[in-house]
C-alpha atoms as one frame of an Amber mdcrd trajectory, in Angstrom:
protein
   0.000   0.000   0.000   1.223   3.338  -1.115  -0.158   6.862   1.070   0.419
   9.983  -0.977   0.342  13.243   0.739   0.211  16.331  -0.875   0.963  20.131
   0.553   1.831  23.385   0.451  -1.482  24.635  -1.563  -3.505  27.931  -0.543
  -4.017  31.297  -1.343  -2.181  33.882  -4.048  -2.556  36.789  -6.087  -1.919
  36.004 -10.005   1.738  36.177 -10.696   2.271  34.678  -7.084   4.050  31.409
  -6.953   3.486  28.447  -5.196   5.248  25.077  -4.166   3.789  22.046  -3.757
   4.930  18.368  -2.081   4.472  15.355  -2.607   5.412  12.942   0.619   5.228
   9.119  -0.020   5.456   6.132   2.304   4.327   2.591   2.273   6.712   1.749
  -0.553   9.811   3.383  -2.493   8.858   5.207  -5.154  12.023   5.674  -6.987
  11.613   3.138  -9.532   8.211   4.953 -10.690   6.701   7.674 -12.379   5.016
  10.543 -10.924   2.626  13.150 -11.363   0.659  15.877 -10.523  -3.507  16.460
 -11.743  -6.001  19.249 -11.124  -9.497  19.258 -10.837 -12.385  21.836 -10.646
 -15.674  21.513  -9.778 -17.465  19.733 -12.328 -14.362  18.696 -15.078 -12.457
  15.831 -15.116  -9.133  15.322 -13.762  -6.546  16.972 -16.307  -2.899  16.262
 -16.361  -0.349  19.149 -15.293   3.173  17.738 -15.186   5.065  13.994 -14.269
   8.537  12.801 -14.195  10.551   9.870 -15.165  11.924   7.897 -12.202  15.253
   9.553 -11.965  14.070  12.709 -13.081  15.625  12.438 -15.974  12.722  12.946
 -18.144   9.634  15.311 -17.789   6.751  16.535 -19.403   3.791  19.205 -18.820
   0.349  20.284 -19.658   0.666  23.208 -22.260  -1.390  25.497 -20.231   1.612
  25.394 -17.700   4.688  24.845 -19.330   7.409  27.186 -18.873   5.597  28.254
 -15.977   5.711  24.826 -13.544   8.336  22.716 -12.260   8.045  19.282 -11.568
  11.161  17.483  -9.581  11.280  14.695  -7.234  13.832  13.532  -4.551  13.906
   9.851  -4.337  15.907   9.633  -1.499  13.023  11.822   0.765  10.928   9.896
  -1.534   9.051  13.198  -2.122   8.148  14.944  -5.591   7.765  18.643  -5.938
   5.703  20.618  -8.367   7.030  24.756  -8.467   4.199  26.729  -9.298   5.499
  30.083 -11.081   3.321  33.133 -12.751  -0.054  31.432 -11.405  -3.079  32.471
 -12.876  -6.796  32.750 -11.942  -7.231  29.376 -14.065  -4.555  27.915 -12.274
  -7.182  27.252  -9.539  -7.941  23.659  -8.786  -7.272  20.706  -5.994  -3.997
  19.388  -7.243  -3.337  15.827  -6.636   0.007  13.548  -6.682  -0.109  10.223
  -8.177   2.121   7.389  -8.779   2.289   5.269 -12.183   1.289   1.957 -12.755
   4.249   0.604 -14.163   8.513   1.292 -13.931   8.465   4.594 -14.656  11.179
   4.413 -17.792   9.002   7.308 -18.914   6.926  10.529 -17.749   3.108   9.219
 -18.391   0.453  11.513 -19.175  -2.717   9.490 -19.498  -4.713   9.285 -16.113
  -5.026   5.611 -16.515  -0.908   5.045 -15.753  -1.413   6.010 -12.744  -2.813
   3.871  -9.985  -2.554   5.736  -6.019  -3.749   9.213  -5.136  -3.300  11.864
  -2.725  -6.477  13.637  -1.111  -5.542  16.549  -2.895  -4.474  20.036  -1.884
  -6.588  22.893  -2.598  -4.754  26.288  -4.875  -6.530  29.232  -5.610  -5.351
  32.360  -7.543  -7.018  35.588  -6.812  -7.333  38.311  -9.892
């Protein structure tokens, strides 16, 4: 059994950053991939950003590349997503995940991934 926890989400004016966590236990994650959803009220889960096992390999949602950062720490067992020039839109519970399989490569699709976090809540003020 894997827990997820995630942290660090809350309140900021647009342009405000934001870092989130990731903590793991139950199992070692560093042969995995990870990632990091959002959802809104009423939409589906939609991918924002996941990296390879080593962190050798990454890849985001359009609508925040260039802006986030997604990095991990395998020996904390801990991933990290930096949240940079946040916008109103940006707003959403953001949730960790682990892949399904060895994580040889970032995974976008929300069926690679098996455990969840609860989910920490981000909201960007105008």
């Amino acid at each position: 059994q894997v827990q997820l926890v995630e942290s660090g989400g809350g309140w900021v004016q647009a342009g405000g950053s934001l870092r989130l966590s990731c903590a793991a236990s139950g199992r070692a994650l560093n042969i995995y991939s990870m990632g990091w959803f959002r959802q809104t009220p009423g939409k589906e889960r939609e991918f924002v950003a996941s990296i390879n096992w080593n962190g050798a390999s990454t890849s985001y949602a359009d609508s925040v590349k260039s802006r986030f950062t997604i990095s991990r720490d395998n020996a904390k067992n801990t991933v990290f997503l930096e949240m940079n020039s946040l916008k109103p839109e940006d707003t959403a519970v953001y949730y960790c995940t682990k892949s399904r399989e060895y994580g040889s490569t970032p995974y976008r699709a929300i069926e690679d991934f098996d455990y969840w976090g609860q989910g920490t809540q981000v909201i960007v003020s105008s």
